[in-house]
Steps between C-alpha positions, in 0.01 A plus 500: 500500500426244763828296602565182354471218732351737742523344862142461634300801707490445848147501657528809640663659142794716418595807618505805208889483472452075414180615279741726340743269448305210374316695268773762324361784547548759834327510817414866408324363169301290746385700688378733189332204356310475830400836521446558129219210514709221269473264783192233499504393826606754841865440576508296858691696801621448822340587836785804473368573160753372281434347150497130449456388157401113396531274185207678334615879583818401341320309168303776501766791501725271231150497263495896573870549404457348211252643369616849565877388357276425218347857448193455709371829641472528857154605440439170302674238783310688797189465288579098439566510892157602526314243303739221627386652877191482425490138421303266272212698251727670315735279304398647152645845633809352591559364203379749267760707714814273446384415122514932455838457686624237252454663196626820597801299625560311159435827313811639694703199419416532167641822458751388747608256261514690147720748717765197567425419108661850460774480783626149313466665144725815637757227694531302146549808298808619729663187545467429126634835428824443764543185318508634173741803643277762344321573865603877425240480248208461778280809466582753769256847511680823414313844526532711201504848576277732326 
């Protein structure tokens, strides 16, 4: 995630390590973004070469982080890289893409969710059964032998 407060980007931009830092996530997962075709924009460099990343590499890579934190395949980002690239004309892609995204993201919260439903119903049933001093009563699986 992109720094709170972050201090402004120099003209000439950050080096990878201050990318890195300002951004969470490794110089090594830069560089993959980069050469895995999330990026929308080519990464500036030096006259030696050396990457120098502005305010919109770094808004960019937070926008990719969080959509892969939130399940997107790298297939699916590098694709949304591609329209976003590619510039105006295809807005209705873009957002057909992220409305896809959404719901499969809500349909894993949902399920996410009735899972805690079970976690708290388990958590209630042992604390109410240590309270009540009958815990050895909790069902515990025993193999019968045949």
């Amino acid at each position: 995630m992109l720094e709170v407060n972050p201090q402004p980007i120099p003209e000439r931009g950050v080096s990878i390590a201050e990318a890195a830092r300002r951004t969470g996530v490794g110089a090594h997962t830069l560089r993959y973004y980069e050469r895995a075709g999330l990026v929308v924009t080519p990464v500036d460099r030096t006259s030696g070469g050396r990457r120098r990343y502005q305010q919109l590499d770094l808004d960019w890579i937070n926008v990719c982080t969080r959509l892969r934190a939130t399940g997107m395949p790298i297939k699916t980002i590098r694709r949304y890289a591609q329209l976003v690239s590619a510039g105006q004309g295809n807005e209705q892609d873009r957002l057909a893409l992220l409305e896809t995204h959404r719901a499969d993201v809500t349909a894993k919260l949902t399920e996410i969710q009735e899972n805690l439903e079970l976690i708290d119903h388990k958590i209630d049933v042992y604390r109410g059964r240590l309270a009540a001093g009958d815990a050895d009563q909790l069902w515990a699986p025993r193999r019968t032998r045949t």
